[in-house]
N, C-alpha and C positions, 0 to 999 in steps of 0.2 A: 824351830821347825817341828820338834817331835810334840810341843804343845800345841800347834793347830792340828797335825797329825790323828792326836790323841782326841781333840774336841769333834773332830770332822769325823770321825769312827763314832764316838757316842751321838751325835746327832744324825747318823745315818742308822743305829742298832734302834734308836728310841723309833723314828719313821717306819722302819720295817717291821718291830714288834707293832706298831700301833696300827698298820694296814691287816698284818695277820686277824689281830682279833675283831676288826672291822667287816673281814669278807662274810658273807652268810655260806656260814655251813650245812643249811636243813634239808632236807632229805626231799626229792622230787615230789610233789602230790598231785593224783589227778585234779583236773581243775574242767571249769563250764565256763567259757568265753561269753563275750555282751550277746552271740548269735545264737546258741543256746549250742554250740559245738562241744563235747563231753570228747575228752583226753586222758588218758592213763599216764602213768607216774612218768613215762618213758616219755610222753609227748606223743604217741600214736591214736591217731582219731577210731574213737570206738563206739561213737554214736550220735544223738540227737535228742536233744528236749525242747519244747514247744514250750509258748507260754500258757497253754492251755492245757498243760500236762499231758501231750503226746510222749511215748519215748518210743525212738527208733535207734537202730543199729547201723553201723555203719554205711551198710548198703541201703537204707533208706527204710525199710522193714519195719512193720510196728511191732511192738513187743508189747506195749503195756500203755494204761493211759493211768490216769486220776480222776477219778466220778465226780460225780457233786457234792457228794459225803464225803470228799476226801479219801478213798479207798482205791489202792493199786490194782488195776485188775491186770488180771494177765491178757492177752491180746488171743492168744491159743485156744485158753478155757472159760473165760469169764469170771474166775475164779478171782479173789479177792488175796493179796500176796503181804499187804501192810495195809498202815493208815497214814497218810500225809496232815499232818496238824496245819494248824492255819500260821503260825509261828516256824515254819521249816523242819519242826521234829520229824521225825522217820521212822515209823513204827512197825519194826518188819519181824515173821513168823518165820522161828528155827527149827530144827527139826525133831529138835524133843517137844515139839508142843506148845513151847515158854516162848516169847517176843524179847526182842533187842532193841535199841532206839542207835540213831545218829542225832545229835544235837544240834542246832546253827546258832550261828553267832549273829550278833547285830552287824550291819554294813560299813566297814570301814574303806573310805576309797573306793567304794561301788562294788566292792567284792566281802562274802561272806565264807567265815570258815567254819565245814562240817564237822564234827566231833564225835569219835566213838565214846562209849562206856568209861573208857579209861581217860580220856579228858585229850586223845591222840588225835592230831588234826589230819583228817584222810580223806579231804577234799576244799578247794580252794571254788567258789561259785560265785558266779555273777551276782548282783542284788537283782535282777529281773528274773532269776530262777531261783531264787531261794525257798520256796516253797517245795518245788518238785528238784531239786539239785540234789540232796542225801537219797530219793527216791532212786534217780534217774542213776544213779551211779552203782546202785546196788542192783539193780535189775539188769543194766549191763554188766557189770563184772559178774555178775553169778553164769549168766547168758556165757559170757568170753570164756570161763572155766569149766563150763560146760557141766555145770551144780543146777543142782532141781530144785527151783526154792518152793518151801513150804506153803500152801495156799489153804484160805479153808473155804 
């Protein structure tokens, strides 16, 4: 008896160990649904992107679009805030002067992942926003923290 005991204990410790390192642990990221609905890490809706690189705000608001040049203007000033690559790059103005990029990835499963500098994946995007997705999400969180982005 204390051999089935003993067998029925290790085939229950290997199952639970083996479920533990199966569960995903990663860290919530904002993400852009197939409607072009923009979400913070939390899941709270924080805005809107068009496939013609509109971005609004929650309450429906524009804030910013993308030119035909690829150029983020601000919706306020006119003012030119980054450059949207035709590859999803995201080329936005800091406040020393110097520009930052967000990077995308190719579409796996209809969803692409944005990337900062550091290779840190900090937006999860539809394939039909990937263009304006690293955009749309830095114009709103700068917007939500109430940060003055850079324009020239």
């Amino acid at each position: 008896m204390k051999k089935h005991q003993f067998i029925f204990l290790i085939a229950f410790l290997v199952f639970a160990v083996g479920n533990v390192y199966s569960q995903n642990y990663k860290q919530p990221i904002p993400a852009i649904d197939a409607q072009g609905k923009v979400t913070d890490a939390k899941g709270k809706h924080i805005g809107w992107v068009t496939s013609d690189g509109t971005i609004k705000d929650a309450a429906g608001v524009k804030i910013a679009h993308i030119d035909d040049q690829g150029n983020a203007v601000d919706a306020a000033t006119g003012k030119s805030m980054g450059k949207a690559a035709k590859n999803g790059t995201y080329l936005y103005y800091v406040q020393s002067g110097a520009a930052d990029s967000l990077t995308v990835s190719n579409p796996m499963n209809g969803t692409c992942e944005v990337k900062d500098k550091n290779g840190n994946t900090v937006l999860s995007v539809h394939e039909n926003y990937k263009q304006y997705g690293a955009c749309a999400l830095h114009c709103l969180q700068m917007k939500n923290e109430h940060k003055d982005m850079k324009m020239k």
